[in-house]
N, C-alpha and C positions, 0 to 999 in steps of 0.2 A: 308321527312327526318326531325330527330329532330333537331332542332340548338344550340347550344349551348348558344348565345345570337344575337342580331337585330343591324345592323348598317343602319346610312343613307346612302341609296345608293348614289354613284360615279360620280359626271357630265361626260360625254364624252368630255373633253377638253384638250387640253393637257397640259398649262398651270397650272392646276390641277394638274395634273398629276404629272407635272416637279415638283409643288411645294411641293407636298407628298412626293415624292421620295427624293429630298432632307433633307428635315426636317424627315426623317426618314436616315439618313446617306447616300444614294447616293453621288455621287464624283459632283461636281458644273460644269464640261464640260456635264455630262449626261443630255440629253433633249428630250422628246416627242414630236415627232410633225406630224400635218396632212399629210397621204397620199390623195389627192381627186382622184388622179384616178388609176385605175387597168391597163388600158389600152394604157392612152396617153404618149407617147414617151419622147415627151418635159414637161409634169408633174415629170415622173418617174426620168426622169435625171438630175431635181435638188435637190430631194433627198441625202443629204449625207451618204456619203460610208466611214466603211461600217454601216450598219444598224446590230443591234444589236438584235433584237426581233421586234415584230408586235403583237398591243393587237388590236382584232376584235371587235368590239359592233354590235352584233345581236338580232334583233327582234326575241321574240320568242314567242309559238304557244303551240297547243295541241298537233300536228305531230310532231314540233319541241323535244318537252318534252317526247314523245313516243319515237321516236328515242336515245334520250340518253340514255332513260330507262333500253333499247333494249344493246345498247352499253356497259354500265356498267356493265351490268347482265354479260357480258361475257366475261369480262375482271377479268385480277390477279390482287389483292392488291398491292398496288404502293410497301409497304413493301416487300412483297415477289416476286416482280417481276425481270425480267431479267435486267431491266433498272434503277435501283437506283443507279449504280454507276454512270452511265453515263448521267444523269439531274436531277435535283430538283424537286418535285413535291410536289405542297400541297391539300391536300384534304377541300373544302372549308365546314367549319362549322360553319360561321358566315354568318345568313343569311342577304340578299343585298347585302355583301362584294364581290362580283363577280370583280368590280373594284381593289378593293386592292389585290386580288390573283391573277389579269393578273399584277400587277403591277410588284408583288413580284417575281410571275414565270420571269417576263421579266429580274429585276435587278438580281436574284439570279441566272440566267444561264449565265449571263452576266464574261465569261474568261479574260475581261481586267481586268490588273493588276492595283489594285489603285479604282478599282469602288465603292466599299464600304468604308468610315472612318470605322477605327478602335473603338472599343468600342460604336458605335452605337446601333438601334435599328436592321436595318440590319446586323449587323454583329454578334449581338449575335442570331438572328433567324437563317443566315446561318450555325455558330456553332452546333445547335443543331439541323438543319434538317439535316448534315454534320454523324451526330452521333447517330440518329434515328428518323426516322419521327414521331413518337406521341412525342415527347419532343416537335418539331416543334408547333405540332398542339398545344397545352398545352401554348406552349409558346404567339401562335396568338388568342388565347382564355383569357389568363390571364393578358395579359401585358397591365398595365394601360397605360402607356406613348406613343406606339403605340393608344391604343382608341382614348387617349387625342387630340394625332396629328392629326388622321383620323378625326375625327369630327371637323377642323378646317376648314381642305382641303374641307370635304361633307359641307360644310353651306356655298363657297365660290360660289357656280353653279348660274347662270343666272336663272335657274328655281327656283319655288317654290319647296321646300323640302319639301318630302313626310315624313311621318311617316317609324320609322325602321322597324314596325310590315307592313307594306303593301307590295302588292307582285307588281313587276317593270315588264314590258314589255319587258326587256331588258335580253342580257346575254355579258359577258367578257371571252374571248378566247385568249389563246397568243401562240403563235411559235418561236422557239428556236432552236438551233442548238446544238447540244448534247458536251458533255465535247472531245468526240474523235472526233471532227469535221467533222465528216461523215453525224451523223444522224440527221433529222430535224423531228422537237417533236411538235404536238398540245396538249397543256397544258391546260386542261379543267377541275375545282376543282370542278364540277358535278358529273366527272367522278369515276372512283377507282383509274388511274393512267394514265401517260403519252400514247399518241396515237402517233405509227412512220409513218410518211407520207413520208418517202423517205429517199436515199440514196445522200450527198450531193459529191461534188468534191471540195478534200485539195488542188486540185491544181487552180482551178477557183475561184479567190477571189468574183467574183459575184454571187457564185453558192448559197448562202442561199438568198442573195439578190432575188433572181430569181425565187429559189424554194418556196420561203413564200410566194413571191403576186400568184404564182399559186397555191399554195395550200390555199390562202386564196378563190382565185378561185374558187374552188373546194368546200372547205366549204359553201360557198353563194348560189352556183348552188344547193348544193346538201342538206344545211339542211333546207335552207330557199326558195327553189325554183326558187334562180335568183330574190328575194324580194330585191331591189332598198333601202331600208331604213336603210344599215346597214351601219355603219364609219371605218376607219381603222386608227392608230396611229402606228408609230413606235420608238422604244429608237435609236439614235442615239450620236455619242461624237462630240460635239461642242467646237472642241476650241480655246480659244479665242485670 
């Protein structure tokens, strides 16, 4: 794929994370943080509810990258698809940004009231993915102030920053719950458009809770073969 232009890629932190999304207009109760396990009981339960989205970091391969390939080929254009009313999606054209587009998927599906400041960098990217998604893309393409923030956030990582031109090991996945509360979305800017992984319940406040770590399940088992090296993060509202 062509990119439009090169960012440094994303630490997997959440702390990062929380601090992008803020300085990008996020509300100051919203906050990222470690899930370490999928499976443990007393992990999963102190988690605060409800959880708002999950961005995955997955190792990725040759299979891995076959697989997408595979996927997108036969998928509709997010534009033309059945599902643009009902979630956000951005098509990623900043290559490395893979971080910043699970972040974006994560805050922009995010239905609480108040989670974006007004007149932000978020708020005018939601406007105009709101009103067509190549404005969107355009907008994550051209918007100096947005670059400006991101490259604060990428030079803050514990690791040595790579070059924007180098290709990462890594991919960023997010899941979300659709505007009619039913539907639970893998949001992957690889892709052409949103991927639906199930049917949730308006009446179970834990049912996205529930359904994302198993679908994130699902995802690990299935794209990366049950490969051990991958992280999860989730948005949750903190407050204080």
């Amino acid at each position: 794929m062509q990119y439009a232009k090169h960012f440094i890629p994303l630490e997997s932190d959440p702390s990062i994370f929380t601090s992008l999304l803020h300085s990008l207009g996020g509300a100051s109760t919203l906050r990222f943080i470690d899930i370490w396990s999928l499976d443990d009981p007393d992990q999963l339960a102190v988690i605060p509810r409800p959880v708002l989205a999950y961005v995955l970091v997955l190792p990725t391969s040759e299979d891995y990258e076959k697989q997408k390939a595979v996927a997108s080929a036969n998928q509709i254009e997010y534009a033309d698809g059945p599902d643009r009313q009902n979630v956000v999606f951005f098509r990623q054209t900043i290559h490395n940004a893979c971080g910043l587009y699970g972040l974006l998927h994560a805050i922009c599906n995010t239905q609480r009231e108040g989670s974006i400041r007004p007149d932000s960098v978020l708020d005018h990217l939601r406007i105009s993915a709101n009103e067509n998604p190549a404005d969107a893309t355009r907008f994550l393409e051209t918007s100096k102030e947005l670059e400006d923030l991101y490259r604060i956030a990428a030079e803050q990582g514990s690791s040595s920053v790579p070059n924007a031109e180098d290709e990462v090991d890594f991919h960023y996945v997010c899941f979300v719950k659709g505007k009619d509360g039913q539907s639970l979305y893998e949001l992957d800017g690889d892709l052409k458009g949103p991927v639906h992984r199930g049917t949730l319940s308006t009446q179970d406040k834990s049912s996205f809770f529930d359904a994302g770590i198993n679908a994130v399940k699902d995802c690990v088992r299935k794209d990366i073969g049950g490969d051990a090296s991958f992280s999860l993060m989730a948005l949750v509202e903190v407050k204080d």
